[in-house]
C-alpha positions in Angstrom: 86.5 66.4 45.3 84.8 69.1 47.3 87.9 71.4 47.4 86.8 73.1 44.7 89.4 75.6 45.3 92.7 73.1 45.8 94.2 73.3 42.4 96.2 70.2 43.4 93.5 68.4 44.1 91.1 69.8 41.0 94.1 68.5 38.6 93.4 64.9 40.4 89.8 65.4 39.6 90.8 66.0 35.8 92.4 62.9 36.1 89.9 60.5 37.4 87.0 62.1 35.5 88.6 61.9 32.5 88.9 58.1 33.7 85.3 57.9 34.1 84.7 59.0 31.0 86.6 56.6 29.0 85.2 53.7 31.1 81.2 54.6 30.2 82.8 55.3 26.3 84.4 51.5 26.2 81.4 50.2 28.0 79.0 51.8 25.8 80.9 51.4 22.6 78.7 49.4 21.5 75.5 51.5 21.1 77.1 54.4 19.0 75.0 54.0 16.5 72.0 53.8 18.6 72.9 56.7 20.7 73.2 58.5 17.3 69.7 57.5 16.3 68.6 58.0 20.0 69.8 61.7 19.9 68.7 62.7 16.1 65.2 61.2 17.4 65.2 63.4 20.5 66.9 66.6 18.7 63.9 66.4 16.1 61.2 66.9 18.8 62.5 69.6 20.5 60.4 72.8 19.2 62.9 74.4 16.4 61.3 77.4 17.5 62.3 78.5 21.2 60.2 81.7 21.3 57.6 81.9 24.2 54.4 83.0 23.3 53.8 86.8 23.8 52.8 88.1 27.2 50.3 91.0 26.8 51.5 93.2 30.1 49.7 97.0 30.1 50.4 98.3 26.5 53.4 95.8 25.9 53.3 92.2 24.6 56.2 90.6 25.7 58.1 87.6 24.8 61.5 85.6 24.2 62.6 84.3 20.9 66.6 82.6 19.9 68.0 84.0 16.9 69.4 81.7 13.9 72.9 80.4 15.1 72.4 81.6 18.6 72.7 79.4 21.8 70.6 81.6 23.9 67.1 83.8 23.5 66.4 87.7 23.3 64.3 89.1 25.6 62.2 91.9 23.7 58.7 93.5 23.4 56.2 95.5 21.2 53.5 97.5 22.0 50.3 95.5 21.7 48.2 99.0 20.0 50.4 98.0 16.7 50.6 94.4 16.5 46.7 93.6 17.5 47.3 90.2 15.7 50.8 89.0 16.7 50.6 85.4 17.6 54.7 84.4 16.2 57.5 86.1 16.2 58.0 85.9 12.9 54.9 87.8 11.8 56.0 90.0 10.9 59.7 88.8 11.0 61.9 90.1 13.5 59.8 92.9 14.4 60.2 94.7 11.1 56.7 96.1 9.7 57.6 96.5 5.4 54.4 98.8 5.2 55.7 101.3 7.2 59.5 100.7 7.1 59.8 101.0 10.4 61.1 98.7 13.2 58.3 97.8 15.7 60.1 95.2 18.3 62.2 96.5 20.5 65.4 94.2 22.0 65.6 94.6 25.6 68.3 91.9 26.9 70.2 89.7 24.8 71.6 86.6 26.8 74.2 85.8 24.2 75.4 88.9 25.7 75.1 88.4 28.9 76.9 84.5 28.5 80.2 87.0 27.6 80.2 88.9 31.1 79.4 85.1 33.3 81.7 82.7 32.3 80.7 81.5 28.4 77.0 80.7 29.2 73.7 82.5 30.6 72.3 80.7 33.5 69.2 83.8 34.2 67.0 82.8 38.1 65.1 85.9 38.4 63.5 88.7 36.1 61.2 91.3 36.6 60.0 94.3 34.4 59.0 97.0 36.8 55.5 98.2 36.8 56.2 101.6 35.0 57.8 99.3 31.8 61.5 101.2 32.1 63.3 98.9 34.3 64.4 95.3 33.9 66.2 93.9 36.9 67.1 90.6 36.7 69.9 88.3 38.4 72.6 86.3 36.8 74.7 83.2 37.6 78.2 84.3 38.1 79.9 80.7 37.7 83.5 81.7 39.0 82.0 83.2 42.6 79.0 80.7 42.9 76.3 83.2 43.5 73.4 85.1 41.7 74.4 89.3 40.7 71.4 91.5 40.5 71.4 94.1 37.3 69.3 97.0 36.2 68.9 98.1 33.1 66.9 101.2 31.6 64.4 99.8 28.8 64.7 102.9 27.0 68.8 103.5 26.6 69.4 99.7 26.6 72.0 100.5 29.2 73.1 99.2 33.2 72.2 100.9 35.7 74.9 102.2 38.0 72.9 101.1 40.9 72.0 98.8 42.5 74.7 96.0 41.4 75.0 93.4 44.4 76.0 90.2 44.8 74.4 87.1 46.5 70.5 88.1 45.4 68.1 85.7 46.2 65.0 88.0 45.7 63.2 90.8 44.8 60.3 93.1 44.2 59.4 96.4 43.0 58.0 99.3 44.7 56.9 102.8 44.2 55.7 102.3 40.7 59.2 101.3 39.4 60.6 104.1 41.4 62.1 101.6 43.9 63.8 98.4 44.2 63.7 95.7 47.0 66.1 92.6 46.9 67.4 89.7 49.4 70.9 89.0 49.9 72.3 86.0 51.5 75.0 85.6 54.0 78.0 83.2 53.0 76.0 80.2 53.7 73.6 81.0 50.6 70.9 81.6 53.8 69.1 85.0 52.6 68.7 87.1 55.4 68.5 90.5 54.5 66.5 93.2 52.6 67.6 96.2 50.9 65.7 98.7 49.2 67.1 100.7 46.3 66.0 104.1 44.7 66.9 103.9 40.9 68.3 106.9 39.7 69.8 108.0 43.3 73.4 108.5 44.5 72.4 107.4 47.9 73.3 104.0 49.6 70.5 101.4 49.2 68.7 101.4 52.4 68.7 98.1 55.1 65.5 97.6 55.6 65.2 94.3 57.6 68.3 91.9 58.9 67.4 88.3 60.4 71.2 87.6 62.4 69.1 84.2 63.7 71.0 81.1 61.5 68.2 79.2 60.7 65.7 82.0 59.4 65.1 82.5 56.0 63.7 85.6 54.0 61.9 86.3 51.1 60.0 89.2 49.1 57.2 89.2 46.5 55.3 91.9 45.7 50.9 91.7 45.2 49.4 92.0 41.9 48.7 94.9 42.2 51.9 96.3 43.3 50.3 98.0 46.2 52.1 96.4 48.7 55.3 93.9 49.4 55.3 91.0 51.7 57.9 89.7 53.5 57.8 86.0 54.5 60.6 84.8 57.1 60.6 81.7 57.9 62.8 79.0 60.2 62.0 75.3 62.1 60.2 76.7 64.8 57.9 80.0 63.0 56.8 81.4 59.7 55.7 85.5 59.8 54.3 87.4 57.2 55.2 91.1 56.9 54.0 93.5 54.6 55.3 96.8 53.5 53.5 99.7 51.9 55.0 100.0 47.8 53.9 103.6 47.8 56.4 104.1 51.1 58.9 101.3 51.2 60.9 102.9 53.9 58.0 103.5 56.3 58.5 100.1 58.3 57.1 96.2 57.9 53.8 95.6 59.8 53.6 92.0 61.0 50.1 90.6 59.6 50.2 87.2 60.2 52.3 84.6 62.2 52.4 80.9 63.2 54.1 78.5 65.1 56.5 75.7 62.8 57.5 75.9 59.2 54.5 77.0 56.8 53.5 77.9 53.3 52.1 81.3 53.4 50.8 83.8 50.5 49.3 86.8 50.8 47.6 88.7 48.6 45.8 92.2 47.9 42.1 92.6 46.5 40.0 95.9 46.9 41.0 96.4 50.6 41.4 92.9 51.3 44.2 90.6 52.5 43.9 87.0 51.3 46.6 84.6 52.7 47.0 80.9 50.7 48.3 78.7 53.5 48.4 75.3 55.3 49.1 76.4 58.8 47.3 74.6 61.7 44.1 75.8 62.3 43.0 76.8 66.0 46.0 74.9 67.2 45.0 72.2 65.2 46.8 70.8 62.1 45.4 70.7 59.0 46.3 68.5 56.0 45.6 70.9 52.7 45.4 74.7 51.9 42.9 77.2 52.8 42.0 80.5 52.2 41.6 83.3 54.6 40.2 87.1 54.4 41.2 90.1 56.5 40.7 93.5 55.9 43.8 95.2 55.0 43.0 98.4 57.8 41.8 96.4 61.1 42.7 97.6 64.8 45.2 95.4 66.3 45.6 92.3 67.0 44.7 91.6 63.4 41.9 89.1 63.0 41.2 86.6 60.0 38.1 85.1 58.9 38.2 81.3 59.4 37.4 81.4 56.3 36.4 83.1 52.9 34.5 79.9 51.9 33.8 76.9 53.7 36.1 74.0 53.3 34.8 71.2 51.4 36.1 68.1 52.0 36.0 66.6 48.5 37.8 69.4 47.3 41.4 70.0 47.4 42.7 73.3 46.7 45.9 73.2 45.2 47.0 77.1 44.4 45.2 80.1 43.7 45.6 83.2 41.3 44.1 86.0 41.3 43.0 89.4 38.6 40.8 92.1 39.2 37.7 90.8 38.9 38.0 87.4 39.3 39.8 84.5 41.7 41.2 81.3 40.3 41.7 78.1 42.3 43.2 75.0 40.9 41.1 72.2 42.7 41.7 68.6 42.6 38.9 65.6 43.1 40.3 62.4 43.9 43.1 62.2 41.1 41.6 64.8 38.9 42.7 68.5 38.5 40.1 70.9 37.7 40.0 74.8 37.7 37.7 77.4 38.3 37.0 80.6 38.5 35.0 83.2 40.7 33.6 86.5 40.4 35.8 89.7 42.7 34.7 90.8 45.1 33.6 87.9 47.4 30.4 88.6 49.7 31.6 90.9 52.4 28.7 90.5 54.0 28.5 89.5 58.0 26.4 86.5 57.7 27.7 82.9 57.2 30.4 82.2 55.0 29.6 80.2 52.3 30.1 77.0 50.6 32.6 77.3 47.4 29.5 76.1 45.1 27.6 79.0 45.9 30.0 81.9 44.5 29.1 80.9 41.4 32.1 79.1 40.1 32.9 78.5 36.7 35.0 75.6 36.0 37.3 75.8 32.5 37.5 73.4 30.0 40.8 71.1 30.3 41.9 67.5 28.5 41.9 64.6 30.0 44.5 62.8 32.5 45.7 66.3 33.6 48.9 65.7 35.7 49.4 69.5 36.4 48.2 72.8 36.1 50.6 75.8 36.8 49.9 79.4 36.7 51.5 81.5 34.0 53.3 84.7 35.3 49.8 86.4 34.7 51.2 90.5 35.3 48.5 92.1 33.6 46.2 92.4 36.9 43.9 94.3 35.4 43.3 92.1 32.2 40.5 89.1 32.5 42.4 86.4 30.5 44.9 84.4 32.6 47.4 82.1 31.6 48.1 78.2 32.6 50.3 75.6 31.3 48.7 72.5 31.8 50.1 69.3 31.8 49.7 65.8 31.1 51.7 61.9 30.8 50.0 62.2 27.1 50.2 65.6 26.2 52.8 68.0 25.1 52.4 70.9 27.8 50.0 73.5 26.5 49.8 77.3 27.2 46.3 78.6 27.5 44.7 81.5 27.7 40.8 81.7 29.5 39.3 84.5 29.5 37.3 85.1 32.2 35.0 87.7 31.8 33.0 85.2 28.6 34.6 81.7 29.5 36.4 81.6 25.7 40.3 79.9 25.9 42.5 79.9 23.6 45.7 77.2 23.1 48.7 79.8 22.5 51.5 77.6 22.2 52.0 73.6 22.0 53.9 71.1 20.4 52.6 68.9 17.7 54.3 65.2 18.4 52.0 64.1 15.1 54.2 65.8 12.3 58.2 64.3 11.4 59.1 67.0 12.5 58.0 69.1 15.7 56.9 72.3 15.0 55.5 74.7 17.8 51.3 75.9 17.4 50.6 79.4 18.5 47.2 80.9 19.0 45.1 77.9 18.0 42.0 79.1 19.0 39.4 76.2 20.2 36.5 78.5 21.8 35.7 80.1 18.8 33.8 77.4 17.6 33.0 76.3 20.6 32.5 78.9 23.4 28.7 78.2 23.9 29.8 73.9 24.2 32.7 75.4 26.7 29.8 76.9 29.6 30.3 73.6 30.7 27.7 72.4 33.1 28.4 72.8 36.7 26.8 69.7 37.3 29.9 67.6 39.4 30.2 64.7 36.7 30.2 66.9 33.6 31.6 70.3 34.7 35.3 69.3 34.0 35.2 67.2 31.1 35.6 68.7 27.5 35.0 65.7 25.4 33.7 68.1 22.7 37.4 69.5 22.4 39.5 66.7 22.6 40.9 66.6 19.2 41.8 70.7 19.9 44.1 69.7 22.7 47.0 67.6 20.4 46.5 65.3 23.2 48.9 61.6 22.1 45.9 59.1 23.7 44.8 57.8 20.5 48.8 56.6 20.7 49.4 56.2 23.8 47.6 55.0 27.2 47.7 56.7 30.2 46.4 54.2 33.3 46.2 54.2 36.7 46.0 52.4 39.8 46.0 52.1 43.3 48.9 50.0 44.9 48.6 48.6 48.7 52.2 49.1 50.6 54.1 47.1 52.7 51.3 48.8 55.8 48.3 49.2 53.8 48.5 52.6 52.7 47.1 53.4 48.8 49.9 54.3 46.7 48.8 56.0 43.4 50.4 54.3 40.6 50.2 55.6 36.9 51.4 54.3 34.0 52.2 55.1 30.2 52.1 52.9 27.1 52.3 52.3 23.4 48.6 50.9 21.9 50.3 49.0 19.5 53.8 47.6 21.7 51.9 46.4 24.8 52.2 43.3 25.4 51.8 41.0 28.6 54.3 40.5 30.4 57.1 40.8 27.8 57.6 44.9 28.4 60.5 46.2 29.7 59.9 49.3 32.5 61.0 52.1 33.9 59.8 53.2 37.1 60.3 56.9 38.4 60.0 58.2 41.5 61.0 61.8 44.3 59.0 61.4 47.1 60.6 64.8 48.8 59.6 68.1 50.1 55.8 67.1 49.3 56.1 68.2 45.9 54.2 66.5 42.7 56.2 64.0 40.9 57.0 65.7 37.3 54.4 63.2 35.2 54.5 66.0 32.3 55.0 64.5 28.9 58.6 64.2 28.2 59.7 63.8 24.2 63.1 62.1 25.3 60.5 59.2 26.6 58.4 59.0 23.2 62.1 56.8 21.8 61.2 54.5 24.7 57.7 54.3 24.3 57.7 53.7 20.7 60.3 50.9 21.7 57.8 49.0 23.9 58.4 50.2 27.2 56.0 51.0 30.1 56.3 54.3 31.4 55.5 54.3 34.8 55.3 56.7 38.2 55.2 56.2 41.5 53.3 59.0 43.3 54.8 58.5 46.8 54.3 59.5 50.5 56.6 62.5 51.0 55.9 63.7 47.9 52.7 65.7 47.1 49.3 65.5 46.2 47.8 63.8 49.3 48.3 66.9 51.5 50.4 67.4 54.1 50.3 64.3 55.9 51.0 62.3 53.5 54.2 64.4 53.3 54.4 64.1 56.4 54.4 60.5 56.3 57.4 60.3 54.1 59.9 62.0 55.6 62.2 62.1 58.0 61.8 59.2 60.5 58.9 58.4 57.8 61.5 58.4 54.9 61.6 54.5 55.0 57.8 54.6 54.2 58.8 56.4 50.9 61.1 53.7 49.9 58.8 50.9 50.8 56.0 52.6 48.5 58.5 52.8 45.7 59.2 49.0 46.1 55.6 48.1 46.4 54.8 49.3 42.5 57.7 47.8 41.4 56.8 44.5 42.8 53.2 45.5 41.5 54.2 46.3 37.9 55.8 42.6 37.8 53.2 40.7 39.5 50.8 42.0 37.6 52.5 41.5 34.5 52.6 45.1 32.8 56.5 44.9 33.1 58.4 41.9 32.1 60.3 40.1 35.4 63.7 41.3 35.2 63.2 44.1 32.7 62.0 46.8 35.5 64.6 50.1 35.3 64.9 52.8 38.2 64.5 56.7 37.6 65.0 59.1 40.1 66.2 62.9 39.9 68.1 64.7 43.3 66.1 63.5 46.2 64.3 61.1 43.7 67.8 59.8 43.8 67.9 58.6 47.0 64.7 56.9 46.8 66.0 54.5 43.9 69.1 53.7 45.4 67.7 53.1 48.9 65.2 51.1 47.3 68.3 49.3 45.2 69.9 48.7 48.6 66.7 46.9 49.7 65.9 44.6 46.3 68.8 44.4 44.3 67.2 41.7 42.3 64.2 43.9 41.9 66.0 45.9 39.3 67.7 45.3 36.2 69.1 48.6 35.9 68.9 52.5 37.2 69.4 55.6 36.3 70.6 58.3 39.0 70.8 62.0 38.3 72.1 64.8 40.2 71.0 62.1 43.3 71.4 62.6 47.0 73.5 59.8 48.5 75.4 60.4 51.5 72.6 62.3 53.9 74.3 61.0 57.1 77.3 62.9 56.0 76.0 65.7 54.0 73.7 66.4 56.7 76.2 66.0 59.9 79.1 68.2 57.6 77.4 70.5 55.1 80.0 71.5 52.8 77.2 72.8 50.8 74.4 74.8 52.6 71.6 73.4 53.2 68.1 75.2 53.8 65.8 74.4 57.3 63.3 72.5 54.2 66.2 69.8 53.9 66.8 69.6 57.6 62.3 69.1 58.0 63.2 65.9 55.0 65.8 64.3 56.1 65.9 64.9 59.7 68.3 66.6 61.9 71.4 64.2 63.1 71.9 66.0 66.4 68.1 63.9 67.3 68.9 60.4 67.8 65.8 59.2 66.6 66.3 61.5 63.3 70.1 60.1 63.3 69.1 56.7 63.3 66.7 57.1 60.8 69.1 58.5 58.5 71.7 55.7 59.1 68.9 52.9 58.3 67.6 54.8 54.9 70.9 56.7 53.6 71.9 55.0 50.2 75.9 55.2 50.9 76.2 53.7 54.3 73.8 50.7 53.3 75.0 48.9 50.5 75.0 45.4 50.1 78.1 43.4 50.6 78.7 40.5 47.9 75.4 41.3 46.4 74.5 41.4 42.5 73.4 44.6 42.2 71.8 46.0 38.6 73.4 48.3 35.9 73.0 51.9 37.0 74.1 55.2 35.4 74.8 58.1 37.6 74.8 61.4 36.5 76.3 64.2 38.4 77.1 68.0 38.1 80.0 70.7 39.4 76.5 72.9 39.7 74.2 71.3 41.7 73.2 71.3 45.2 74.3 67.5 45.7 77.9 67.4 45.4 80.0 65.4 42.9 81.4 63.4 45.7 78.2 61.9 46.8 77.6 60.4 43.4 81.4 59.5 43.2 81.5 58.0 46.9 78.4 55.9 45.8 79.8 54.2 42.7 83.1 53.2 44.6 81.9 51.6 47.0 79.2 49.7 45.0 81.9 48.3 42.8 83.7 47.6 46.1 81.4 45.8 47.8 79.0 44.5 45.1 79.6 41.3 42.8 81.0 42.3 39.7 79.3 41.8 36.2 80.4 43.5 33.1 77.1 42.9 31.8 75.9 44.8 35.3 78.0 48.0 34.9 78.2 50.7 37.3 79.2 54.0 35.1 79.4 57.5 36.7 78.9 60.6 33.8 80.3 63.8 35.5 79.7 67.2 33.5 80.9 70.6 34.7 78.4 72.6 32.1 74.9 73.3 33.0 73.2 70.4 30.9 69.6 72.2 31.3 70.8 75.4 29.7 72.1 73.7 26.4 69.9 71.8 24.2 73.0 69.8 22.4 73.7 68.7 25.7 70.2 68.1 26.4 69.8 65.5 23.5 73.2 63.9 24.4 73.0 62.9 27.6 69.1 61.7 26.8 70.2 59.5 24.5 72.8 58.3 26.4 70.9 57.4 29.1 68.4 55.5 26.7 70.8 53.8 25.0 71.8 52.5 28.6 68.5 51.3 29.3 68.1 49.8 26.2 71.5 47.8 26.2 71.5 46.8 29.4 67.3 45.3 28.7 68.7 43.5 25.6 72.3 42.4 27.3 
């Protein structure tokens, strides 16, 4: 199965998933009608409108919006001067102002377009408008060589550029006000190791400005906000180094400003004349379990010194991520369980007595709902302008855009779906600080600064619907697991609800607890929704990542079976009616914890999983990054390699064991491979004691399911039907 280029053996795959197919179909049969309900339910949430909401960048606001009949969006702008109160696309409609009789949008990229040159469909990773406004350069998935092409084109012809036009991009960045072009290639093993810089408009070859021949370092590019200078991060097992490169002179050589010993996350940043680097490398040899902030001028004599510092840690404070404008720093902070953010007044003190606490630069924290699961910055160009965008999330909240404006503490919802109406419909530029912007100078008093009861009702938040709970669950070795869970007011009942339990646990990132409308079919069918927040996951720092992988990896699983047993015993979910969830490495965690408790589970429901790490990881046939080697361990260290053996899904399941339904879902695009998923359901029907009321089906798709909403809808309502069937069988 992973000769992808054996024709022989691609016409066996044909074969057998054509097989696969028709087994799910007959086994499924059954729930046609449900799937059909399943999928109009699903189909009628998504927005009908898939325009972003505008992005006011310099004199441009720019956004994306899909065209009637059209699979994929168009890319355009308008300048900002003329359209003072655009909030929607289609005011006025399609960018045609009937006053004037004149044409005010202007179409910069279509991606129907671009789906004719890749292989029927647009699969875009990277896009960036250079600073000037006259160059777009983006990179495309070509599907027939398996690797990203980088493309240019001139805003004001609508035309490619002849150069550059490589192959392989992983990266870039713009320099010289637009003038120049940096980008990362990667070798044949997808590892991007090299930097280029390109002068648009020249004849000349695109420069080689930095080459890392070492197999296990990594490189990447980003520029600062305020385009005055590019960093270059490279990274391996052993070191992470932060370069940076003046814009203005992109050719005049990478000064090293910061280094460290082991793999870390590293930022850097540009403010008036100052450096600021974001990261969670050890401090004074030590290591340290969250993110700080440092300072350091950007002109020092060498060796370059940092301030511990540029506010004193606090230790009930977690910062999460920063942002940063001209006049003011952002920081995402979390309490406990709760996110919150604020912002500070530019520049910070610079003066040479003792750095201060964060409470004494004057923070202002912004108004957010309640049970916030996630705040993520918007792209935020517009350095110079004082409103910044966030998407914040929530288990009982469609995600919602918003604007905060800094400089007077109004925000402003620009886009979010209503769940309330039969049919969704997407809100743009509902302002709530209008009426409330002298209620939203919320106190900065610590047990009312973050709470804006007063707007509630402005955040189409689905509480007065739905529950959103949480709690703290002991493991198998006493450490708190935080467990959250999501209901329907009016379908709970005790002990009689049937649940499904998700879970990653992998490469300490958050567990995705954003509201999902496929789930709403569930939840208005009774079910518990619940998470499982992990060690190796994130949101309890680094050592609780720590914790969780590698030789740690069997802690993750243990956690994951510890709030399953928790949701039964405590009667939320109905013994016997508990489902699995789990997404790529999330994957693993399910069917490890399967392996474990078979009887735990009455069904599961694998996508895109990771289920052969003893193999994958001794023989990549796909490449794999140093990040995967840190999570699962390295098989060439016997303590690693035994690790791997006792936790990896494939090698340890059960023999003449009932185990539950499960539905695996796997894709020809996808860093897992096909065969993992395939290997899996083999041998579990091998070894495993067959039910047909128990199935084991495998759902292969070659198209990229995330790029198509049809698809989208089908396979959600597949999987719910599933769940359902196999609750009721």
């Amino acid at each position: 199965m992973s000769s992808l280029n054996d024709k022989v053996a691609m016409r066996h795959m044909d074969i057998y998933i054509e097989q696969e197919e028709k087994y799910t179909e007959a086994v499924m049969s059954d729930t046609d009608r449900l799937q059909s309900k399943l999928q109009s339910e699903i189909a009628s949430r998504f927005a009908s409108d898939l325009s972003t909401p505008p992005l006011r960048w310099g004199p441009w606001l720019y956004y994306r919006r899909v065209e009637e009949g059209k699979q994929y969006p168009v890319l355009c702008r308008r300048l900002a001067s003329l359209n003072e109160e655009f909030i929607s696309h289609k005011s006025p409609s399609a960018g045609f102002d009937f006053t004037s009789g004149k044409r005010i949008e202007q179409k910069l990229l279509d991606y129907n377009q671009e789906a004719e040159r890749f292989g029927g469909y647009a699969y875009e990773e990277l896009s960036e408008v250079s600073p000037d406004h006259r160059y777009l350069a983006y990179t495309m998935y070509d599907k027939d060589n398996d690797y990203f092409k980088l493309s240019v084109r001139d805003l004001n012809f609508g035309s490619l550029c002849n150069k550059p036009q490589a192959d392989r991009v992983s990266n870039l960045a713009w320099a010289k006000g637009g003038q120049a072009l940096l980008y990362v290639v990667t070798d044949q093993n997808k590892r991007p190791y090299r930097i280029y810089c390109s002068m648009i408009g020249s004849n000349e070859e695109d420069t080689l400005l930095l080459e890392e021949l070492t197999g296990n370092v990594h490189v990447n590019i980003k520029h600062t906000k305020d385009f005055r200078f590019v960093t270059v991060n490279t990274f391996s097992t052993t070191s992470s180094k932060v370069f940076l490169i003046n814009a203005a002179d992109p050719l005049s050589g990478l000064t090293l400003v910061w280094e460290c010993e082991a793999v870390a996350h590293c930022i850097v940043e540009h403010h008036q004349g100052y450096l600021y680097l974001f990261t969670n490398a050890a401090k004074m040899g030590q290591p340290v379990d969250f993110h700080y902030l440092l300072r350091s001028p950007v002109h020092t004599s060498a060796p370059r010194k940092w301030e511990q510092s540029a506010f004193i840690d606090d230790q009930e404070i977690i910062i999460e991520d920063v942002d940063f404008c001209d006049t003011h720093l952002v920081i995402i902070v979390r309490e406990d369980r709760k996110f919150k953010l604020c912002s500070i007044p530019l520049p910070l003190s610079t003066g040479k007595g003792p750095v201060v606490h964060l409470k004494e630069l004057y923070p202002h924290f912004l108004p957010l709902p309640k049970f916030v699961s996630q705040i993520s910055t918007g792209p935020n160009y517009d350095y110079y302008s004082s409103t910044m965008r966030f998407t914040i999330s929530s288990p009982v909240m469609p995600d919602a855009v918003v604007d905060y404006d800094l400089s007077n503490g109004k925000w402003n919802i620009v886009q979010q779906q209503n769940m309330l109406l039969d049919r969704t419909r997407v809100l743009y530029g509902r302002t709530s600080s209008a009426s409330s912007s002298e209620k939203s100078s919320i106190s900065q008093d610590s047990g009312s600064r973050n709470e804006a009861c007063f707007g509630d009702h402005l955040w189409n938040d689905l509480s007065e619907f739905y529950a959103c709970e949480h709690y703290d669950v002991s493991s198998y070795d006493g450490a708190v697991v935080p467990l959250t869970i999501v209901y329907s007011h009016t379908r709970k009942k005790v002990a009689h609800n049937p649940g499904l339990l998700h879970g990653h646990g992998a490469y300490g990132e958050l567990l995705d607890k954003r509201w999902r409308t496929e789930l709403k079919s569930l939840l208005d069918r009774g079910w518990v929704i619940a998470y499982a927040d992990v060690r190796g996951g994130g949101g309890g720092g680094k050592k609780w990542h720590h914790d969780g992988r590698r030789t740690g990896k069997h802690n993750s699983i243990n956690d994951y079976i510890s709030c399953a047993k928790f949701l039964i015993e405590k009667e939320i979910v109905q013994e016997n009616k508990l489902a699995g969830w789990g997404y790529s490495a999330g994957g693993l965690l399910v069917a490890s914890a399967i392996n474990l408790c078979p009887d735990l589970f009455r069904a599961a429901v694998l996508k895109v999983p990771f289920l052969d790490p003893s193999n994958t990881l001794l023989y990549p046939i796909l490449p794999l990054t140093p990040a995967d080697y840190e999570e699962f361990g390295y098989p060439g260290d016997i303590e690693d390699f035994r690790a791997i053996r006792n936790y990896c899904p494939y090698e340890n399941i059960q023999k003449d064991v009932l185990y539950p339904a499960v539905m695996v879902s796997s894709s020809f695009n996808t860093r897992f491979g096909v065969w993992e998923a395939a290997k899996w359901v083999a041998r579990v029907r091998e070894r495993s004691i067959y039910d047909p009321e128990r199935p084991i089906l495998l759902n292969l798709t070659v198209d990229l399911v995330e790029e198509n909403r049809y698809l989208q809808c089908k396979e959600s309502a597949l999987e719910s039907a599933f769940l359902i069937k196999m609750m009721d069988s």
